[in-house]
N, C-alpha and C positions, 0 to 999 in steps of 0.2 A: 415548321422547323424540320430541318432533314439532320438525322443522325448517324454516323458509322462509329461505329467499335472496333477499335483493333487492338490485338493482346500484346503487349511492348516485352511482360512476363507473365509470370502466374499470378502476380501481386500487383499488378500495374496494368491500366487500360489507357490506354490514347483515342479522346472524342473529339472526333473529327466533324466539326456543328457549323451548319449554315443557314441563319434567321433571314427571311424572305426581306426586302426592303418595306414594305406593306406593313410589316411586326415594328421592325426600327423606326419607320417615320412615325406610329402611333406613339413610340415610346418618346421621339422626341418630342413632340405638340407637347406629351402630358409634363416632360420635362420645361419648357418653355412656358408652358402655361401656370406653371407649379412656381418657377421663377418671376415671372412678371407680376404674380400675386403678394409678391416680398419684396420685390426692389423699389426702390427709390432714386427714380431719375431725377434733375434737375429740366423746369420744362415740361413734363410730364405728372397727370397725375399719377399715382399709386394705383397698380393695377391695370393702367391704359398706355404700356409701358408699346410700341410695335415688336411684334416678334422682330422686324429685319434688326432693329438695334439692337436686340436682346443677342441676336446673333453674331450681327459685328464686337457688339463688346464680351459678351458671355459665349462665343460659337464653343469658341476649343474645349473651356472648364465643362462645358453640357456634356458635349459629344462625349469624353472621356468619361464623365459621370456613368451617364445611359449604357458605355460599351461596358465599362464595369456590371451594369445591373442587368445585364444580356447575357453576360456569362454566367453571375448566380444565376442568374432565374434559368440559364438553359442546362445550366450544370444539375438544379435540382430536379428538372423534368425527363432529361436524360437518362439520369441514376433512378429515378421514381422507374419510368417507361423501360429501360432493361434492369431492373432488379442489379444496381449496379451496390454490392454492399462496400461504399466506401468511405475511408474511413484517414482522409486528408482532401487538403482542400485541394481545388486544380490548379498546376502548376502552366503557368503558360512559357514560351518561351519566345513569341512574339509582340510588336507593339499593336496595340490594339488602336484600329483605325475603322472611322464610319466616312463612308463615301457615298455624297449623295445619289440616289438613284440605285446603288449599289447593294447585292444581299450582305449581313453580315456576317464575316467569315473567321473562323478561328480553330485554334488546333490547342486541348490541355492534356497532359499525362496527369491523370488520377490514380490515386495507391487502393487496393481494394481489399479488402480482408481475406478471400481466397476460401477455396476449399478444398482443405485437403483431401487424399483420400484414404483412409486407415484402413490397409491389409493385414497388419501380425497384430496381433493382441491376444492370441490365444497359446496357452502354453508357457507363457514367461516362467522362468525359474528364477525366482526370488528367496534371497534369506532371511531368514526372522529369527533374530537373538531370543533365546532362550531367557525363559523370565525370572530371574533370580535377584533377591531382595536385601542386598548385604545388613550384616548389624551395625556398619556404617553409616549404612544410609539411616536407621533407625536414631543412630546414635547423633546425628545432622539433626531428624524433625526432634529429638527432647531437647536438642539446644537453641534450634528455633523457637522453640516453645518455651524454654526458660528466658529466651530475649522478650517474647513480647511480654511476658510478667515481670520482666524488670522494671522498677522503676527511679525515673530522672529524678535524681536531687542536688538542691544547692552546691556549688564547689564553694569551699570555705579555706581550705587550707592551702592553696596554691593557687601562683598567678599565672600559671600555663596551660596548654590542655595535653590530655595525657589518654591515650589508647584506648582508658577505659571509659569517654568522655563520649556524649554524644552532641554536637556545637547545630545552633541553626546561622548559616551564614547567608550575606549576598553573595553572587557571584556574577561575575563578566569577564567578557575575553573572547580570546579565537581558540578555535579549534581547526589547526591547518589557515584554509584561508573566511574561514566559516565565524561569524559571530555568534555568541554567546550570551544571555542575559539570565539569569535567576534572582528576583528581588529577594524569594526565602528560599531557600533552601538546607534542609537536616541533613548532615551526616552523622551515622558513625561512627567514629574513628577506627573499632574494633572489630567492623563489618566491609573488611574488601573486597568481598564479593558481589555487593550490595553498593558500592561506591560509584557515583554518577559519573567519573571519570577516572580510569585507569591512573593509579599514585595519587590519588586528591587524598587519601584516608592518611595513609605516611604523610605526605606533604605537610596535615596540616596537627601533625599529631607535636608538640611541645614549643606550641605557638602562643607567644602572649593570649590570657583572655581578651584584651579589649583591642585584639588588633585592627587595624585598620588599613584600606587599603594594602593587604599584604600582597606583594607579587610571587606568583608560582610559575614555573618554567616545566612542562612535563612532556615529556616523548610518547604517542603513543605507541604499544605493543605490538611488532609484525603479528602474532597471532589472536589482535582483537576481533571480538565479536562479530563488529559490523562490519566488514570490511573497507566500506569506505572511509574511515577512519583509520585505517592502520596506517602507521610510518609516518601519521601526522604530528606537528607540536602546538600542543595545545597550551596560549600563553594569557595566566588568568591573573585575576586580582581579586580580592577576597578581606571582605571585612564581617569578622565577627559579631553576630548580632546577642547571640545567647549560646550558654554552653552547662549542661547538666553532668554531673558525673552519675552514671549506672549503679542502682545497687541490686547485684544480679540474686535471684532466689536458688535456693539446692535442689538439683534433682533429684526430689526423694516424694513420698508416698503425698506430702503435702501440696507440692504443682500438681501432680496427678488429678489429687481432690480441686485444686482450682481452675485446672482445665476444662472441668468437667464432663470429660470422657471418660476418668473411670476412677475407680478407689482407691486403686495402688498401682504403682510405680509397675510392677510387671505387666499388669492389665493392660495399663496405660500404651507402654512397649508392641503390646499385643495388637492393639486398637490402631496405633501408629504402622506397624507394618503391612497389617491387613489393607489400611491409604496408598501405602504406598504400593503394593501390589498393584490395587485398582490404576493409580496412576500409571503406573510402568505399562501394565498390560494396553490401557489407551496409545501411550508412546512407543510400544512394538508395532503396534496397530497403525498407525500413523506412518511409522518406519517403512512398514512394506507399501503401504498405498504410496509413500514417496518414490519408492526404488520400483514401483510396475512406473509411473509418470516417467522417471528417467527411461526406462529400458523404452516407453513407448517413441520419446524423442528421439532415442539414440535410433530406432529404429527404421523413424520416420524425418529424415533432416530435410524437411519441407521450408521453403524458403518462407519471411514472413517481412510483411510491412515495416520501414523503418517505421513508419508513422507509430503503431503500435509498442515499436520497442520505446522510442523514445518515452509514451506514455509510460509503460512499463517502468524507467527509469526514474523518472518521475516519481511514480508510487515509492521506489526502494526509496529515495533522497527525503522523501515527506515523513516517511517512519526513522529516519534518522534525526530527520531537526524531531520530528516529537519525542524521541529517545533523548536528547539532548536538549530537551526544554525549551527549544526554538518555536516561533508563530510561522509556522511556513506561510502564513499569507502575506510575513510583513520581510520574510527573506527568501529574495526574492532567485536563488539556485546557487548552484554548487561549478565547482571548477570543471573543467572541461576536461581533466586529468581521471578526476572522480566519475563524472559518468563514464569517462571509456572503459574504466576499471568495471563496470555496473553492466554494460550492453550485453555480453557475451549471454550474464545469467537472466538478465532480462527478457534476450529474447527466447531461451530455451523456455520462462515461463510463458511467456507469448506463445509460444509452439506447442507448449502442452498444454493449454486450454482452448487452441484452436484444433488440437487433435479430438481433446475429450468432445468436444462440441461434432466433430464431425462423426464419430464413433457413437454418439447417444444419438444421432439421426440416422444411422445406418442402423441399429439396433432399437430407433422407435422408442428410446426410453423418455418417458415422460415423468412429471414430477405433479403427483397428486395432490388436490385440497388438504388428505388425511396428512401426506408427508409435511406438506409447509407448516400446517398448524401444529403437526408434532415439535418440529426444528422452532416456532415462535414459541412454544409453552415451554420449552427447553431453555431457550433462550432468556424467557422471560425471569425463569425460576431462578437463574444466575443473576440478572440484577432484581431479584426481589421484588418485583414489579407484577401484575396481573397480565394473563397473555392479551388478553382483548384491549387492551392499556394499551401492549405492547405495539401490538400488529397494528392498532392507528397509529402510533408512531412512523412505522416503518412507511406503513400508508401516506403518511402525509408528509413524510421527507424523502417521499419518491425510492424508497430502499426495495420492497418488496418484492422486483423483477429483480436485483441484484442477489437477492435470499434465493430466492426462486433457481435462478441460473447456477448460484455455489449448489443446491443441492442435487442439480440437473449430473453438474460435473462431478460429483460424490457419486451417484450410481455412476456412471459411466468408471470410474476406477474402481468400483468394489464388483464390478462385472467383469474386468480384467483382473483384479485377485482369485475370486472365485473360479476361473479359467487354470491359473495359473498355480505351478508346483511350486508350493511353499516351502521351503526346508529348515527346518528348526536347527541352529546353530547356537554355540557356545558366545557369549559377550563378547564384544570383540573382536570375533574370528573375523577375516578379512571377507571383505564385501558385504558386510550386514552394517546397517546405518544405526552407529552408536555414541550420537554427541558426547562431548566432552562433559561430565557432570550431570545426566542425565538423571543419575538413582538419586542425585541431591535436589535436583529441583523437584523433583518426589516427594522429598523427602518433605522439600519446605512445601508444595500445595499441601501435603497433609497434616503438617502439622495448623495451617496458618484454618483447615477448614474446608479450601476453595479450590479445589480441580478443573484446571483451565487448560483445555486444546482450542481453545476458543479465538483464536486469531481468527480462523477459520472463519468461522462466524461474524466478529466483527469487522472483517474484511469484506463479508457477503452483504452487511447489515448495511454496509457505506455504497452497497450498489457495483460490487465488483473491479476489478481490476485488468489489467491492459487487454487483451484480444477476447475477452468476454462480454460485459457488460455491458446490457444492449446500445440502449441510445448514446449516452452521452460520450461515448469511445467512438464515435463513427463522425463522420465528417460533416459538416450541418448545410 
């Protein structure tokens, strides 16, 4: 088989492939012979079928068969024989035809993962908010904490629900053009922050108990969450299964004592801000390794695989149906509106894990026994689980290169922070990365116990995501 490579882009190669006639006739016989073992002629026994009829009646369905299996098998010897890392299947743009006697000839453009090449990554000037721990925020986890010590009881006296009610309902419907299913689902009512869809808490607040079938009509928010959701209208129906009214406890010295974090009310206060600290300080932390990943793409606007964005895309739209209690295996994608909205950021994540990857080769950073086993025991300890439990997990649902690879791409950006002039800024001040709500989501991991940056991780633990992740991102 004779190969030429020609570069179409950075991201694209054109294999220009010509299989000797010698290779095709073999592939045909085994195709002919694979055939006459199956068919059933009339006239003929089974098996003693002539190739020539096999050809007059089966010639064309073969031939196309075999040219198809000429191209995988020469596309993956190809890619194998020039380290070609790619990462879509070959696109051809001709009809593929076998002529007897004749070598077989063919032309595909292949998409390839690329390598860039990373020059600036030293010196960035990034901002890092200043870590400051409001009595608001404090004043957020004692009320977090007085919610989960409330507790549901009987409604007796009314036949509505009312604010301070928490309801388990069904739910379905659309979301834009998106279905929706929830057989139980709890709200609520007096937690909108917490609300599985923007207005469901209002919506459903002085609504018969035993409604049924209730229909809601809701707009989503321009500045929601997810973005692929914004300016959507989400149109639901909603029957009440069960509804408890709240009987909330005082925050005074006695949740304290039932928390048990500490003896008294001021302690308690004390114990909560110290959480919250820790949490902030992880989420400044995070802040700046976000804003060197930007500066690094801004820096570097290296072109990148559709093929990989659209994965990219993909990943965003999977974490929305799971956000929204959808089975992404049973729906089946999203409007065509919504991924366009998705590309831009998708591919800037595409770009900055194909940057880090090429920056931890140029810099030889490797990722040790001691580092993984650290990040699994770590891991572990958050679901309460034993590490060596753990890591056959990972092991045995193929995650482990995907752990591997997140913690490759974690040096490679704390090697660009440690390069980089950090400047300690005021909340807020412009150019420092300071989500909406930040001190309160603090607020709530420490009141609730459980401090989580752990996307991260569960992202790594799934095997990675779009231009990382070895095998299963690449073209098969």
């Amino acid at each position: 088989m004779q190969v030429r490579i020609e570069e179409v882009s950075p991201v694209e190669k054109k294999l220009v492939v010509q299989v000797p006639w010698e290779t095709v006739s073999s592939k045909l016989g085994e195709a002919y012979r694979e055939l006459g073992r199956s068919v059933s002629l009339k006239g003929f026994r089974k098996g003693k079928v002539p190739r020539s009829v096999l050809e007059r009646m089966f010639g064309r369905r073969v031939r196309q068969e075999v040219a198809g299996r000429l191209v995988r098998e020469s596309f993956i010897t190809a890619a194998t024989e020039h380290e070609l890392d790619a990462v879509s299947e070959p696109k051809l743009d001709q009809e593929l035809e076998i002529e007897r006697g004749q070598p077989f000839e063919f032309e595909a453009v292949v998409e390839v993962k690329g390598t860039p090449e990373v020059t600036e990554y030293e010196g960035f000037e990034l901002k890092s908010r200043k870590l400051a721990v409001s009595d608001e925020a404090v004043d957020k986890a004692l009320a977090d904490l007085q919610s989960e010590h409330t507790e549901l009881m009987p409604i007796e006296e009314r036949d509505v629900t009312a604010s301070t009610d928490a309801v388990a309902i069904k739910l379905e419907g659309t979301v834009g053009d998106e279905p929706i299913e929830r057989p139980q689902l709890v709200v609520d009512l007096g937690d909108k922050e917490r609300e599985p869809v923007p207005g469901l808490a209002k919506a459903l607040t002085g609504i018969p108990l035993s409604a049924e079938d209730h229909r809601i009509e809701l707009e989503m928010p321009a500045d929601e969450a997810d973005e692929g959701a914004a300016g959507k209208t989400a149109d639901l129906t909603v029957s009440i299964l069960d509804a408890r009214r709240k009987e909330v406890p005082e925050i005074d010295d006695e949740l304290a004592r039932d928390t048990g974090k500490a003896e008294s009310l001021d302690e308690l206060r004390e114990v909560l801000r110290g959480e919250i600290e820790a949490r902030e300080k992880r989420q400044i932390e995070n802040e700046v390794r976000e804003a060197a990943i930007k500066e690094l793409v801004r820096r570097h606007p290296v072109p990148v695989a559709d093929a990989l964005i659209e994965r990219a895309v993909d990943s965003k739209l999977q974490r929305f149906q799971q956000m929204l209690g959808m089975d992404p295996s049973q729906q089946p994608g999203f409007g065509e509106d919504m991924r366009a909205e998705l590309r831009d950021s998708a591919a800037d994540d595409v770009r900055g894990q194909l940057l880090l990857e090429a920056l931890a080769d140029k810099e030889e950073i490797e990722v040790t026994e001691e580092d993984l086993s650290a990040r699994v025991a770590e891991m572990a300890a958050e679901q309460n689980t034993q590490p060596a439990r753990f890591r056959a997990e990972l092991e045995r649902d193929g995650r482990l290169d995907g752990l591997r690879f997140q913690l490759r791409q974690e040096k490679a950006v704390d090697l660009i922070v440690s390069r980089a002039q950090v400047i300690e800024v005021e909340p807020g001040e412009e150019g420092t990365e300071n989500p909406e709500g930040t001190s309160e989501e603090g607020a709530s991991a420490a009141a609730g116990g459980e401090a989580t940056d752990e996307d991260r991780d569960e992202a790594a633990s799934k095997g990675g995501e779009g231009a990382g992740a070895p095998e299963e991102n690449r073209g098969e």
